[in-house]
Every structure is written in C-alpha cells, then in structure tokens.
MARTI-921651 format. One record per residue: x negated, y, z of N, C-alpha, C in turn. Coordinates in pm, whole numbers, padded with zeros to 5 digits, always signed. Atoms other than C-alpha are relative to their C-alpha. Example, Ala and Ser with C-alpha at 12.3 -4.5 7.8 and 13.67 -1.06 7.14 Angstrom:
-00089-00119+00000-01230-00450+00780-00090+00120+00000+00082-00119-00006-01367-00106+00714+00077+00109+00073
***
This chain:
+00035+00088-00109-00970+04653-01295+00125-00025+00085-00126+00082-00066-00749+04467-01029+00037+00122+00139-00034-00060-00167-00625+04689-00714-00063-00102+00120+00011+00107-00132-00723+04543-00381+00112-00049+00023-00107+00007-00073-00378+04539-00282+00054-00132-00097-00024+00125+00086-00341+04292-00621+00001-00138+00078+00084+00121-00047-00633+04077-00502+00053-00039+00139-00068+00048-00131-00533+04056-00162+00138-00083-00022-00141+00089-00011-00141+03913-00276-00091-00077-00091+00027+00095+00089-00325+03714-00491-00076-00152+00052+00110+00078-00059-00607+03527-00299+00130-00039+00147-00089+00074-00070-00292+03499+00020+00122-00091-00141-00104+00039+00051-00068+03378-00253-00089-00192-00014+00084+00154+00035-00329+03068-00349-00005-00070+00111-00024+00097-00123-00369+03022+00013+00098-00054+00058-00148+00044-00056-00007+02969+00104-00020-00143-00117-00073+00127+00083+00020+02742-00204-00126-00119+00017+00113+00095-00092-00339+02529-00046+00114-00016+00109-00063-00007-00129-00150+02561+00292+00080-00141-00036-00082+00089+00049+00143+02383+00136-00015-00120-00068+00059+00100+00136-00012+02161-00122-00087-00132+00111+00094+00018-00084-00242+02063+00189+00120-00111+00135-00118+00042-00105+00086+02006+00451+00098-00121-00054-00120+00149-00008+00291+01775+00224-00146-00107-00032+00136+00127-00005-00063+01539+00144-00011-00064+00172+00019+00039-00106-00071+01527+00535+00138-00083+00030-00106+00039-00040+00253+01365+00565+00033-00079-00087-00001+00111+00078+00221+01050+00368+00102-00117+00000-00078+00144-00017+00433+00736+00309-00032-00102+00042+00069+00100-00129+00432+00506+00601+00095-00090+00040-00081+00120-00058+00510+00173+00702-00079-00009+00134+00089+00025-00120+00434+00054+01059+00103-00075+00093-00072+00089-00081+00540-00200+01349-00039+00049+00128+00047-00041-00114+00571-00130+01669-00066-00108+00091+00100+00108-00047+00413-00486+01731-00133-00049-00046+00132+00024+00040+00100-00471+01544-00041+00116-00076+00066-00131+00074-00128-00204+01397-00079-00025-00150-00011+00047+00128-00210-00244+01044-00153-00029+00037+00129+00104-00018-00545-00498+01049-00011-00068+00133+00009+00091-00113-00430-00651+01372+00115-00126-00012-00038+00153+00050-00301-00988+01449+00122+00048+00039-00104-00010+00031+00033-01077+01370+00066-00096+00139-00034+00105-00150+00220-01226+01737+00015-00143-00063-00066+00130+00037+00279-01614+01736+00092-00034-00042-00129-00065+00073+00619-01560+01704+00010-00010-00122-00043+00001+00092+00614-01438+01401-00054-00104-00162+00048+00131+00032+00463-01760+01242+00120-00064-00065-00072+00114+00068+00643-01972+01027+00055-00117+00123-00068+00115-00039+00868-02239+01155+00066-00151-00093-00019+00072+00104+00850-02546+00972-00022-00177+00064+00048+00164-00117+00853-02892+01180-00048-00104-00076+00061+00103+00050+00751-03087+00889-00154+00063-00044+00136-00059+00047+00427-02853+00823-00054+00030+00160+00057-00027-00093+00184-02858+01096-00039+00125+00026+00084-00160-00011+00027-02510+01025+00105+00092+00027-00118-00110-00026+00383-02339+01084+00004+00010+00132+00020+00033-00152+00308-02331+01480+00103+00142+00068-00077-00075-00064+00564-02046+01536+00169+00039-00002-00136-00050-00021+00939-01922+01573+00073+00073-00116-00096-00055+00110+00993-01755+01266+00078+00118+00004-00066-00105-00020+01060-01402+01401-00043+00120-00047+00112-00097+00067+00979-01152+01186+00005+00127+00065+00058-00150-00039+00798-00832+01283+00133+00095+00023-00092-00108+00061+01005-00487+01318-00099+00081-00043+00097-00076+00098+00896-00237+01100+00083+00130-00014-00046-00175+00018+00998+00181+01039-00070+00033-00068+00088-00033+00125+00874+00371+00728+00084+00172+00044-00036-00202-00001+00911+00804+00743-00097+00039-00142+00102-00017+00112+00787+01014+00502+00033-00068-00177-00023+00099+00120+00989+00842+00211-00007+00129-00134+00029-00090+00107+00922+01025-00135+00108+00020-00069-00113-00064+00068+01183+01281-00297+00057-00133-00136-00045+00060+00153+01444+01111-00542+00007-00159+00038+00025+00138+00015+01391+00768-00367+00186-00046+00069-00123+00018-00022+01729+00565-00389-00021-00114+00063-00026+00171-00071+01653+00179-00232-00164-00004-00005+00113+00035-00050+01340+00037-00106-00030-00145-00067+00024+00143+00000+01174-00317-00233-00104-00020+00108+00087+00017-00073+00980-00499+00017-00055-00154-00009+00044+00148+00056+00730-00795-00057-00129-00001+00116+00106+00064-00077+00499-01014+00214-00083-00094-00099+00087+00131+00036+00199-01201+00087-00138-00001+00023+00149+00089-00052-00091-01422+00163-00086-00009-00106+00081-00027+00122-00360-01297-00097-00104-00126+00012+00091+00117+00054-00565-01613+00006+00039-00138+00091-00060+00138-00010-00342-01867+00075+00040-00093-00120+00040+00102+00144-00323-02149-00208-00177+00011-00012+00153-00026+00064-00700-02140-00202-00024+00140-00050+00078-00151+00054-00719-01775-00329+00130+00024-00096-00135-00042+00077-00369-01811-00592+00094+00079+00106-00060-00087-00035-00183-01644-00340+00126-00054+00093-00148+00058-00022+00151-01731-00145+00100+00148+00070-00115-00102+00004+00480-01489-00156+00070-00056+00068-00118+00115-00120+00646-01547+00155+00134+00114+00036-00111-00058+00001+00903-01274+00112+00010+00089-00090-00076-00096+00086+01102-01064-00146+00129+00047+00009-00120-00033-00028+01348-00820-00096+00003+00121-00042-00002-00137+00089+01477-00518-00282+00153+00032+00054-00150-00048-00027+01814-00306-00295-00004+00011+00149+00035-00056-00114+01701-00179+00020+00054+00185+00035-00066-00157-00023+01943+00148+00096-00085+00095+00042+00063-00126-00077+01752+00476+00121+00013+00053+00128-00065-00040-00133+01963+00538+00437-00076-00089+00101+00114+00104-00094+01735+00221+00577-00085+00017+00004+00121-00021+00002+01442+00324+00749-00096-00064+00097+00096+00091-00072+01326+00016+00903+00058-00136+00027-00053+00117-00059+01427-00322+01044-00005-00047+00129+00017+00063-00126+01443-00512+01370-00006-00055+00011+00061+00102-00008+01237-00744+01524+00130-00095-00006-00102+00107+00066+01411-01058+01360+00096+00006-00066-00131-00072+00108+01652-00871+01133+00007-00113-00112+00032+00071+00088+01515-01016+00884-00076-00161-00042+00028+00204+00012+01429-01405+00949+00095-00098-00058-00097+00039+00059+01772-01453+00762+00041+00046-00084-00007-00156+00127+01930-01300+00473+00117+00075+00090-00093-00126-00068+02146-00999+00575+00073+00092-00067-00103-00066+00086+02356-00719+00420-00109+00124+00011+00086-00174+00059+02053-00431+00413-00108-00025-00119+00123+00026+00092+01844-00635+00161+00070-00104-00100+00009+00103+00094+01878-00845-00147-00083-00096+00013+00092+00137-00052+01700-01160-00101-00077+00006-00116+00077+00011+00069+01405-01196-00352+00046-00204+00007+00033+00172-00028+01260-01610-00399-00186+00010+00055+00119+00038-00030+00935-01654-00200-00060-00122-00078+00081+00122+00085+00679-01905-00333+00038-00155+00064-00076+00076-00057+00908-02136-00082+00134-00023-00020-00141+00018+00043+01232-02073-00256+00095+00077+00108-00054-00072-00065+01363-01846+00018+00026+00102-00025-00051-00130+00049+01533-01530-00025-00008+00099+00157+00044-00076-00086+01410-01401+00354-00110-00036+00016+00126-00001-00025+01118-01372+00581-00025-00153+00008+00083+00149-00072+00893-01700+00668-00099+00077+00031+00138-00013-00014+00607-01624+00837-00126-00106-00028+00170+00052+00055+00241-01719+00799+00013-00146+00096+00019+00107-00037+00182-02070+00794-00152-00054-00023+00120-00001-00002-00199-02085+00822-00091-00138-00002+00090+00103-00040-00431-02379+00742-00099+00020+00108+00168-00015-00110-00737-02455+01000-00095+00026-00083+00111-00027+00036-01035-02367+00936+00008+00054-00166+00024-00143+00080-00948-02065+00645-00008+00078+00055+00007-00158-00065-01006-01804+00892+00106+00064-00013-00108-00052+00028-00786-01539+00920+00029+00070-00163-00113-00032+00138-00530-01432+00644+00035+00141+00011-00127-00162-00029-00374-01114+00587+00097-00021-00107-00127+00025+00018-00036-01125+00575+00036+00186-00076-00028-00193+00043+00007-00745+00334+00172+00013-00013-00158+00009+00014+00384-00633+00351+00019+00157-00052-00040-00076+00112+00418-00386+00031+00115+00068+00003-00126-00091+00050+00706-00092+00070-00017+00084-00110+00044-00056+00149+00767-00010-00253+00163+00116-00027-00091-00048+00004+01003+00325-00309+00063+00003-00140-00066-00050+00108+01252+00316-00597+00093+00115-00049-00125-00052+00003+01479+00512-00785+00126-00090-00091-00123+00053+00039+01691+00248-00844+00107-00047+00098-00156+00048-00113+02082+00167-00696-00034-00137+00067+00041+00125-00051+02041-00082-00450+00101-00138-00014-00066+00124+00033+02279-00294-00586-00018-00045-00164-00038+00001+00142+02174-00239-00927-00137-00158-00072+00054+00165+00013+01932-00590-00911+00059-00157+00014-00034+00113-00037+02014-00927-00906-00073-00122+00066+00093+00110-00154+01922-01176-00583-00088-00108-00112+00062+00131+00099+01667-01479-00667-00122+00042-00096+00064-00044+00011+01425-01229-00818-00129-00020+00042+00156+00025-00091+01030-01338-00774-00083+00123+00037+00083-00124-00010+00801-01114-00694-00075+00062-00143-00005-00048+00125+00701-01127-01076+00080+00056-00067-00152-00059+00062+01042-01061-01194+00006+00174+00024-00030-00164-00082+01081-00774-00928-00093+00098-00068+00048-00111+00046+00780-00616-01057-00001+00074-00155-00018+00000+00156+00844-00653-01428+00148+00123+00008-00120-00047+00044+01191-00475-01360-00034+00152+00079+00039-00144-00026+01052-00188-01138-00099+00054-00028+00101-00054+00074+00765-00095-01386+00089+00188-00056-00064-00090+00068+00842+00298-01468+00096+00057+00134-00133-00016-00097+01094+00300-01142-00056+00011+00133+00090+00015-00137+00842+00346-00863+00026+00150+00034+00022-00126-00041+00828+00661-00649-00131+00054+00104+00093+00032-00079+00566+00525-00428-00024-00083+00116+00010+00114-00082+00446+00264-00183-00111+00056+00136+00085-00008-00142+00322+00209+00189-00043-00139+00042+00057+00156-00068+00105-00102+00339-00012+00010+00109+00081+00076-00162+00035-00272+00654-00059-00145-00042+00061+00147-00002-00154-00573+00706-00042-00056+00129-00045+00065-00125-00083-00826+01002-00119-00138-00037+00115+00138-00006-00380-01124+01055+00020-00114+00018-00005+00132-00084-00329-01451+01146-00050-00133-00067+00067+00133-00014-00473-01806+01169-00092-00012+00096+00075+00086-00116-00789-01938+01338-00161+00019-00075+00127-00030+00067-01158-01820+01256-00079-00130-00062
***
C-alpha cells in the first residue's frame, strides 16, 4: 500500500499542477481599446472617410488598441478588420496587416489610418493596405466591425505587402499561435 506521506505529496503535487494549469487559462490572449468595449459602438471618428460615398460620414481615425497575454514562441502579429455583413452578407475586408513585431503591443489612436513602419500593409476589399473605417449603409442596422489578432511564429518581414486576407490566411495555415477579438458596432438601426 501507499504511505500517507506518499498520498499527501501526491494529491498536493496534482493540486499545484490544477493551481497552475488553472492560473495560465486565467490569463488569456487579449485585444482591447481604450475607446470601446468589445460589442460597443465604434466613435464617429472612426468611420470611413470617403466624400464620394455618402455612408462614409466620418474622419477616418482608427481606434487604439493594446493586446497582453501574447502566447509563448510568438514572433509578429497579423491583424485583419471586417464587416461580416456588409456586401449584403459576402462580407467587406477593410483592413490587413501582418509582420507585426512581437515587441508591438498595441497601436495609437490613428497610428494606423496610414501605412506605417510597425505593419505590412495587407489589400482591403478597397485596395488599401491600411485602416478605413466602417462605411455603413442606412437602414442595415448595425454592423460589427470584428478586428482579428492573430499570433504568429513567423519573421515579420518574412511576408510580402498587397497580401488579401485570403492570401494571408492561406500562408499562415500551420503558423498560428493564437488569436484575440473585439468587436466595435456601427451604423443606424
């Protein structure tokens, strides 16, 4: 039979490794803005700017955003916005961007409304290689705008710009380490 003194290191040994097993699950991979809470609306602001499209009624400033919690082994970040029921329900990709330095753990409001030197530019479903915001028809209700951090272990220079959001995912199949969402609202009920 077992000693007590066994059972006892045995039954604390399981609980330390619950304890632990328990402590990194609580400390998940997280995206978040300090201007909207994930299922709330997205400011005016950060609206598309488009003077020949009526539904672009804003400035074109995109969100800021901070992610913690990034998962062991992760070398560059991809990050993709889209409107799951804009086109009628096909979808619209209003930003792609990868080769995102591990050392980057967030952006600033309007960092990214241009291209810049912490991201590779993707091609939105607008031919852009930064943000646009939500350009909302009337009367579809609101949209959610989902903005996908996706952790790699690939070099952040080791992609090439112009990349769709199909491309991107075709090339980081196998290369994932793990992802975080938010989702920002906007239009007009």
């Amino acid at each position: 039979m077992f000693s007590r003194n066994f059972i006892a290191r045995t039954l604390l040994g399981a609980a330390a490794a619950l304890c632990i097993t328990v402590g990194a699950h609580a400390q998940s991979f997280t995206i978040t803005s300090s201007t909207f809470k994930d299922g709330e609306m997205l400011a005016t602001k950060n609206a598309g700017n488009n003077k020949a499209n009526p539904n672009c009624v804003g400035d074109n400033v995109s969100p800021p955003f901070a992610w913690t919690n990034v998962p062991a082994g992760t070398k560059s970040f991809a990050l993709v916005m889209v409107d799951p029921e804009g086109r009628g329900g096909l979808g619209v990709v209003h930003w792609v961007a990868y080769g995102i330095p591990a050392s980057v753990t967030g952006f600033a409001e309007g960092e990214v409304s241009q291209l810049g030197d912490k991201y590779v530019g993707g091609m939105s479903t607008i031919k852009l290689g930064h943000y646009f915001g939500p350009c909302t028809p009337p009367k579809t209700g609101f949209h959610h705008y989902t903005f996908t951090l996706i952790a790699t272990d690939m070099e952040p220079g080791e992609l090439p710009a112009g990349l769709t959001r199909e491309d991107l995912f075709t090339k980081l199949n196998g290369r994932t380490k793990g992802a975080a969402g938010i989702v920002g609202l906007f239009g007009k009920p």
